[in-house]
Structures are given as C-alpha cells and as structure tokens.
DRENLO-694848 format. One line per 5 residues: number of its first residue (from 1); their letters; for each residue x, y, z of N, C-alpha, C. Coordinates in Angstrom, 1 decimal, padded with zeros to 4 digits. Layout:
BEGIN
NUM	a	X/Y/Z/X/Y/Z/X/Y/Z  ...
***
This chain:
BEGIN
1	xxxxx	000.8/-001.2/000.0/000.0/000.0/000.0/000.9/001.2/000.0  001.9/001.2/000.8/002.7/002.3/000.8/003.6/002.7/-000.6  003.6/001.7/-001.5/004.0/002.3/-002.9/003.1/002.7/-004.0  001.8/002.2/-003.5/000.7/003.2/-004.0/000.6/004.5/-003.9  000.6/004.8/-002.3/000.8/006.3/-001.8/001.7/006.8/-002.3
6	xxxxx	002.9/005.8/-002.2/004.1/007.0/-003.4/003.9/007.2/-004.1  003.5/006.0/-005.2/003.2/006.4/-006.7/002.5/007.6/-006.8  001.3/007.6/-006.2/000.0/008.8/-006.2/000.6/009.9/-005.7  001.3/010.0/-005.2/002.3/011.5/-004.7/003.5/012.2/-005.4  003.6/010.9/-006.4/004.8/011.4/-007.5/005.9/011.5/-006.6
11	xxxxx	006.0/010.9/-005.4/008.1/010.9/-004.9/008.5/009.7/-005.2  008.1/009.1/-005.6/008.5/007.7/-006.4/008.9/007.4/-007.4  010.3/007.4/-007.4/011.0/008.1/-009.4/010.5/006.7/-009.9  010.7/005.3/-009.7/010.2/004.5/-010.7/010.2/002.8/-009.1  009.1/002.3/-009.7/009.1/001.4/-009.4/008.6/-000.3/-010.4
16	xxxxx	009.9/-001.0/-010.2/009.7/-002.2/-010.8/009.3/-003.2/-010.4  008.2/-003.9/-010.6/007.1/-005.4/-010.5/007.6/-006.0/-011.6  007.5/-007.4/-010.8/008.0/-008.6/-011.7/006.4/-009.4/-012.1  005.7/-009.4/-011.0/004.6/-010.1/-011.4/003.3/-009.7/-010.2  002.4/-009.8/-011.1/000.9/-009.9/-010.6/000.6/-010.9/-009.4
21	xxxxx	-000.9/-010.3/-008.9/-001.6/-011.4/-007.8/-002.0/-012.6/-008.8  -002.6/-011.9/-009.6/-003.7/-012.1/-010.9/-002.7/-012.4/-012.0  -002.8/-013.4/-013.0/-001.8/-013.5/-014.2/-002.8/-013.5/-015.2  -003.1/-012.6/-016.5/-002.5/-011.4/-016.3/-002.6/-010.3/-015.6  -002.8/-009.0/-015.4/-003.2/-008.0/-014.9/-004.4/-008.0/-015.7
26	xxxxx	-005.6/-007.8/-014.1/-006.9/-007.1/-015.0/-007.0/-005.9/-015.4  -007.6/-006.2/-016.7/-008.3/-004.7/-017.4/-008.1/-003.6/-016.9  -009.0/-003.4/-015.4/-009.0/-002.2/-015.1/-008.0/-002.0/-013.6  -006.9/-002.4/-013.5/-005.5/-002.8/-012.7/-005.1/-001.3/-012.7  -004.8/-000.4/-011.4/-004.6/000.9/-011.4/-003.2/001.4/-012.2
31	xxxxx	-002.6/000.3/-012.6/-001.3/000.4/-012.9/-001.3/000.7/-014.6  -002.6/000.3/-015.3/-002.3/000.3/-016.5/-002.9/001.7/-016.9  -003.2/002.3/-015.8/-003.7/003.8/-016.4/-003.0/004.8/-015.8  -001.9/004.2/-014.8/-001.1/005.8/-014.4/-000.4/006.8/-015.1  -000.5/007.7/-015.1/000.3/008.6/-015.5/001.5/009.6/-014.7
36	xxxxx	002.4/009.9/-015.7/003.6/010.2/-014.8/003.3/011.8/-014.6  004.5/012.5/-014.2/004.5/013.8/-014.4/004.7/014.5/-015.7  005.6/014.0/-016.5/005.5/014.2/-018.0/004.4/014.3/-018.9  003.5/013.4/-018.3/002.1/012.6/-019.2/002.5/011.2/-019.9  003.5/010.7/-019.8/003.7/009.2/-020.0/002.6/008.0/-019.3
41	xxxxx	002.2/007.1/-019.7/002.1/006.1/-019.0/002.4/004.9/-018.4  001.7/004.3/-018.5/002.4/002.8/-017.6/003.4/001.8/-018.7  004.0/000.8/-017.3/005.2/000.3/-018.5/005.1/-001.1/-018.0  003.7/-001.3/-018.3/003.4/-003.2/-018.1/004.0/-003.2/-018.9  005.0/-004.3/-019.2/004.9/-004.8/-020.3/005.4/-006.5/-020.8
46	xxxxx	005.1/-007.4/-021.5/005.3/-008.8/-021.1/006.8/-009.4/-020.3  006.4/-010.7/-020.3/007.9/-011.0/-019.8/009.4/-011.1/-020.6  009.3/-010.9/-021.9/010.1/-011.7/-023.0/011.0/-010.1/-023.2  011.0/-009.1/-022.4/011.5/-007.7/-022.8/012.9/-008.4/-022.7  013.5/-009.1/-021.6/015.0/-008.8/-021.3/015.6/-010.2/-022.0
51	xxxxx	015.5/-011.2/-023.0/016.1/-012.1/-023.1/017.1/-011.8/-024.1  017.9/-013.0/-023.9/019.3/-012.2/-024.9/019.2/-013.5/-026.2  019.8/-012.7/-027.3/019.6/-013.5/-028.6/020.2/-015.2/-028.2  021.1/-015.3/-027.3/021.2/-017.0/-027.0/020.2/-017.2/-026.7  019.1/-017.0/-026.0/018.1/-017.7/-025.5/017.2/-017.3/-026.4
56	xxxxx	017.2/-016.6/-026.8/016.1/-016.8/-028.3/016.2/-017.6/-029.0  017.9/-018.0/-029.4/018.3/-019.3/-030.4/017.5/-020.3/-030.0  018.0/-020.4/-028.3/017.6/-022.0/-027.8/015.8/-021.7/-027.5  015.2/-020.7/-027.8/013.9/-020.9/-027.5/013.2/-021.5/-029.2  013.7/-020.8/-030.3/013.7/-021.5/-031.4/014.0/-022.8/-032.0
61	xxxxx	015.3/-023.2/-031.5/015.8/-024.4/-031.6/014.9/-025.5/-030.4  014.3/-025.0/-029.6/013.5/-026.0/-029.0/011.8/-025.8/-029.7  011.4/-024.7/-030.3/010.2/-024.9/-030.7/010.0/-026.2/-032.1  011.3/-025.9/-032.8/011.4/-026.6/-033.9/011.6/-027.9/-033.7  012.4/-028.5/-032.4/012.5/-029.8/-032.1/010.9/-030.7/-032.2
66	xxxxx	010.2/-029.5/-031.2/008.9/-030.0/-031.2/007.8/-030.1/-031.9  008.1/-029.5/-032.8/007.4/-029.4/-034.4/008.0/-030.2/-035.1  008.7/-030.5/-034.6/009.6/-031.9/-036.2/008.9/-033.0/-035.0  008.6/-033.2/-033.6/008.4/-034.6/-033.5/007.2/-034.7/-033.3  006.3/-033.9/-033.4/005.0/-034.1/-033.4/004.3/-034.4/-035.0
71	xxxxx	005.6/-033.2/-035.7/004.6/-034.0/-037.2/005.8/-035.3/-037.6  006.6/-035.9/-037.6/006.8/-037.4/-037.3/006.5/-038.0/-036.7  005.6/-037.8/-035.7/004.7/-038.8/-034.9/005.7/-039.7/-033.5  006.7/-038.7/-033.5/007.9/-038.7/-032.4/007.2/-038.6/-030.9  007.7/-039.5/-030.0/007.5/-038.6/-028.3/008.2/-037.3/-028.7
76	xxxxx	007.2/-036.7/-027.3/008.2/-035.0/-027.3/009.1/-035.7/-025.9  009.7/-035.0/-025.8/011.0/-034.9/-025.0/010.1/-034.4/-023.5  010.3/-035.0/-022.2/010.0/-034.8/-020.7/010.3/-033.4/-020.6  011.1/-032.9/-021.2/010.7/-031.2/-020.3/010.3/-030.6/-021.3  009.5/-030.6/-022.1/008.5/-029.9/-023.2/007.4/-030.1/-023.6
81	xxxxx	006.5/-031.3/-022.1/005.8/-031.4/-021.4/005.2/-030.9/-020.6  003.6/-030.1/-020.8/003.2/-029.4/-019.9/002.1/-030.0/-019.2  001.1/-030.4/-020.5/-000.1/-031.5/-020.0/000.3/-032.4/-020.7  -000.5/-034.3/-020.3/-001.0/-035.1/-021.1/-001.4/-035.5/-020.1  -002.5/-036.6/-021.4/-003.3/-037.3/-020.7/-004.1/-036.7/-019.8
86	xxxxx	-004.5/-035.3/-020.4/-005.3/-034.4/-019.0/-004.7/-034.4/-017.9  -003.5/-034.4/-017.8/-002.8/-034.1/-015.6/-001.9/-033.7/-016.2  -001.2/-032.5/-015.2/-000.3/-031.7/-015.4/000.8/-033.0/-015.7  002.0/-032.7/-016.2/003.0/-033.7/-016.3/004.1/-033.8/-015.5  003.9/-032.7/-014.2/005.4/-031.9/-013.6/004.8/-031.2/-012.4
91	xxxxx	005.1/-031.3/-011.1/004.9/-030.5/-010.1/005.2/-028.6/-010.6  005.9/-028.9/-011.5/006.2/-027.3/-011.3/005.4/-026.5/-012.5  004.0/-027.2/-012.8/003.4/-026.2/-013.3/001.9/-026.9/-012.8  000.8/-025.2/-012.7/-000.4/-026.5/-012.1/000.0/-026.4/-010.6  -001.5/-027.3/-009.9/-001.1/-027.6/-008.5/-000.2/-028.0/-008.3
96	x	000.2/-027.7/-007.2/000.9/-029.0/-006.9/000.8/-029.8/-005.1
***
C-alpha cells in the first residue's frame, strides 16, 4: 500500500514489478492507467522484454524440435511437457 501512496504522490522516481496477484493483470488494474509527471504512462509490459539473442536461439531451436516430432509422430522430450493425458505432467506447473 505504501507504494501506491508514493506512486499517487509522485516521490516515487520509478518502481519495478515482476509479477501480478492475478496473471494477467486485470483490465482495469490501477497500474495500467497511471500517468507520470510528463504525461507518460504505464510500463506493463510482457515477460520476453529482457532475453538475450542465445536464449532466443535455444527458444527457437526447442520450438522446432517439437514441431519436427509431433509432425513425425515422435514422443516429445519430458521437459517440453506441460499436460498429457489431461494431468499436469510436472509438479512445477499447475497444483501442486
């Protein structure tokens, strides 16, 4: 609450959030309508802002794996497994 008050008071040069209560932020989320002193506004913006061209390779080079073994009728690989069989496939996504 107290960096709300700041924000709304403008002594707060900038404040960085990694993530929501809610994924994504609702509609009407106080954050996506503030304005600065300038008249700028807010700076939601997805998670993919900071990755570096290696991990873009390997995020390409893994989408392609899994598009070559699904249309050859391949298993996919255990960590590019989210669901099957309707149940999560992994404590770390989902209940747990």
């Amino acid at each position: 609450m107290a960096i709300f008050r700041e924000g709304f008071s403008l002594t707060l040069a900038t404040m960085i959030g990694d993530v929501w209560d809610v994924q994504p932020a609702p509609k009407d989320h106080v954050w996506r309508t503030m304005k600065n002193p300038l008249g700028g506004g807010n700076g939601m913006v997805p998670h993919y802002s900071g990755t570096t061209l290696d991990a873009q390779a390997r995020y390409a080079a893994g989408t392609k794996t899994i598009l070559e073994n699904y249309l050859d009728g391949k298993p996919q690989e255990p960590q590019n497994v989210i669901v099957g069989l309707g149940k999560y496939e992994t404590k770390a996504y989902g209940q747990r």
